[in-house]
C-alpha positions in Angstrom: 135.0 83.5 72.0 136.5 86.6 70.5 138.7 87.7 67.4 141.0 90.1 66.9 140.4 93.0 64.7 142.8 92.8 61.4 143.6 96.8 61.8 145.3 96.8 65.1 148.7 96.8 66.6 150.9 93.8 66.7 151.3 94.8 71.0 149.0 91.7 71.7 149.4 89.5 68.6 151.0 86.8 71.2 147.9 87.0 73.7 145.5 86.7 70.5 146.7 83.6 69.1 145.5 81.8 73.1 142.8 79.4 72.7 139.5 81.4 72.9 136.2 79.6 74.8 135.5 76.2 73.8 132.3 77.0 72.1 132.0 73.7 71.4 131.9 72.2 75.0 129.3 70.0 76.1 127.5 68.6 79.0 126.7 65.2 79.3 125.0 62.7 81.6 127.4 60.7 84.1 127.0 57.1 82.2 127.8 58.7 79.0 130.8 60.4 81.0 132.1 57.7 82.5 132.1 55.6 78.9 133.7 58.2 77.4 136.5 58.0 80.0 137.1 61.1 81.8 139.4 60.4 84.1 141.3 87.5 85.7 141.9 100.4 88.8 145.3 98.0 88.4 144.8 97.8 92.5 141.6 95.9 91.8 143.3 94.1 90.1 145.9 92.9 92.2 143.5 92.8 95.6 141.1 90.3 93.5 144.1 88.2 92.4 146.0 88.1 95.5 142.0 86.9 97.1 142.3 84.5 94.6 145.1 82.8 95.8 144.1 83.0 99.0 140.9 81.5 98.7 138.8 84.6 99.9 136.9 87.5 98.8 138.8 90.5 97.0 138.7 93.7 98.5 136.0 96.0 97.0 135.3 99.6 96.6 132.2 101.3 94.8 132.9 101.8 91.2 133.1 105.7 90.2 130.3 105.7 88.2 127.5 102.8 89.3 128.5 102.9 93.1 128.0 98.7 92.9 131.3 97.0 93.7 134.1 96.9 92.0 135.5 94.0 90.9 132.5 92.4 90.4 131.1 89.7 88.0 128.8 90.5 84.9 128.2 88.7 81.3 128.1 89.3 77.6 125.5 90.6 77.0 125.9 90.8 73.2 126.9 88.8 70.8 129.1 90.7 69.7 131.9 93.5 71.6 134.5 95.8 71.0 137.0 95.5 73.7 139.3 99.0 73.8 142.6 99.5 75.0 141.0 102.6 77.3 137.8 104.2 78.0 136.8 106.1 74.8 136.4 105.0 71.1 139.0 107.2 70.4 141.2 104.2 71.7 142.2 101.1 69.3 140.1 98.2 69.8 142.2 95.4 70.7 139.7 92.3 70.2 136.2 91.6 69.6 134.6 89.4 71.9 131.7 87.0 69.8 130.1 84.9 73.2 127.2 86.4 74.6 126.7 85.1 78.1 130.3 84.7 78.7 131.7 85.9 82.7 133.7 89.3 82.4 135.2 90.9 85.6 135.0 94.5 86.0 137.6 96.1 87.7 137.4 99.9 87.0 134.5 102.1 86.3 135.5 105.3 83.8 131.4 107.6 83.1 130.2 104.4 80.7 133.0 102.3 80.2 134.0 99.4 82.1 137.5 97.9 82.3 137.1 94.4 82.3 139.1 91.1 82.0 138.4 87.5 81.2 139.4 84.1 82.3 142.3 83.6 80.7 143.6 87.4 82.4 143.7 89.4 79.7 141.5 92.6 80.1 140.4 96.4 78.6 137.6 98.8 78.0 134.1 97.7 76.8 131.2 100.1 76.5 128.5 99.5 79.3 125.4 99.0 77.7 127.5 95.5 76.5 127.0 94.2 79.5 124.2 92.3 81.9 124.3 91.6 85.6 123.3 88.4 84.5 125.5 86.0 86.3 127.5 82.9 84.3 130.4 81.0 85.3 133.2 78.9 83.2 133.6 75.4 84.3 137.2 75.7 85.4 138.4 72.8 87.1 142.1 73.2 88.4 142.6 69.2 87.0 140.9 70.4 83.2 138.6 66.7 84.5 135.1 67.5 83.6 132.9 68.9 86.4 130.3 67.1 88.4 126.5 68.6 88.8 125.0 67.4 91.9 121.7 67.2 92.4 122.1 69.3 95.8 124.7 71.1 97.1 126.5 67.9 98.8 129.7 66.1 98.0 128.2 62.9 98.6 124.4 63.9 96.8 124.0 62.0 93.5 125.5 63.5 90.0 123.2 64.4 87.5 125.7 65.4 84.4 128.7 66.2 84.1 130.6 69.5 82.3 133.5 70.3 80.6 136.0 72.8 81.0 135.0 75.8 79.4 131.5 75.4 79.1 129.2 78.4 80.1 126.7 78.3 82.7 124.1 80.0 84.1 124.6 80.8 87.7 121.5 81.0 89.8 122.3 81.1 93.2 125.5 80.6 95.4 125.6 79.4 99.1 128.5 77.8 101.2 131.2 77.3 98.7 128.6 75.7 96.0 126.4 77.1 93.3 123.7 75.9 92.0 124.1 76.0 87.7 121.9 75.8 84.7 122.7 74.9 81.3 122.2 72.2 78.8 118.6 71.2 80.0 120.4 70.6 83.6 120.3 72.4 86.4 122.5 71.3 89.6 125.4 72.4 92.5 129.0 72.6 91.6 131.7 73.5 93.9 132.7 77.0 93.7 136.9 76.2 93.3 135.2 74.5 89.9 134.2 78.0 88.2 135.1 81.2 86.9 133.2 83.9 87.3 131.9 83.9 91.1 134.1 85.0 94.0 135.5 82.0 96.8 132.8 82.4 99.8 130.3 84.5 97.6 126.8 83.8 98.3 123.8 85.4 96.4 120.6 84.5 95.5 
């Protein structure tokens, strides 16, 4: 979730008014599912979208100042973030973001600041310390259906719960186009093409 600052410029007044996270989603098991009837350096930037839509891996680099990739996925670490239009508080902040634990994409490195952007593409400069290595993901599915937990990292292995677009997860490991997710008091595999916030074909543990 964040909010815009009442003291800024009007430049992104159409981006703020987007629907933030769902802070409200919710997980739940698949009976009570089924009752309820269910049915983002500007080259980093382009390289990770272009993987995007091609299924694959961005191209990385090491960032400037931490050497780890860049783009790469971190979290919120706080619950509450300034989010600058460049790398210095000498720059206007655009938005405040007000979700810790929610997936950012960093795609620049400038001494302590990060350029980052969220799901919904819209991106700029947060100070470093705001954020955790941590890894989360958005339930994201293309359909907006909820998204099925398996118990393991099947198609045909049995669903445990099921979440709804937007909800934050932890993301514990990845392997072979699935991850294995905890939130909510559950913990199971959901298809990679389902989330924000991990890479198509990453694996980590």
């Amino acid at each position: 979730m964040r909010e815009r600052p009442v003291n800024t410029s009007a430049r992104r007044s159409g981006r703020a008014r987007r629907a933030a996270l769902c802070a409200a989603a919710f997980l739940c098991a698949p009976l009570a599912a089924a009752g309820m009837g269910f049915g983002e350096g500007q080259g980093h930037v382009a390289a990770a979208a272009l993987a995007a839509e091609r299924g694959g891996m961005p191209e990385r680099a090491p960032g400037t100042a931490t050497g780890l990739p860049v783009p790469r996925f971190v979290s919120l670490k706080s619950g509450r973030a300034n989010v600058r239009r460049g790398p210095g508080t000498d720059f206007p902040i655009d938005w405040v973001y007000r979700k810790s634990g929610m997936p950012l994409e960093v795609i620049a490195e400038s001494s302590n600041w990060r350029r980052i952007r969220d799901h919904e593409g819209d991106g700029g400069w947060i100070w470093h310390s705001m954020l955790d290595g941590e890894r989360t993901a958005i339930m994201d599915a293309a359909d907006g259906a909820p998204v099925a937990l398996h118990k393991e990292p099947a198609d045909g292995a049995p669903v445990i719960a099921y979440a709804e677009k937007g909800l934050v997860a932890r993301v514990k490991s990845c392997k072979a186009r699935w991850c294995r997710l905890e939130t909510g008091g559950y913990e199971g595999w959901v298809l990679q093409e389902a989330l924000w916030g991990v890479y198509p074909g990453e694996e980590f543990e």
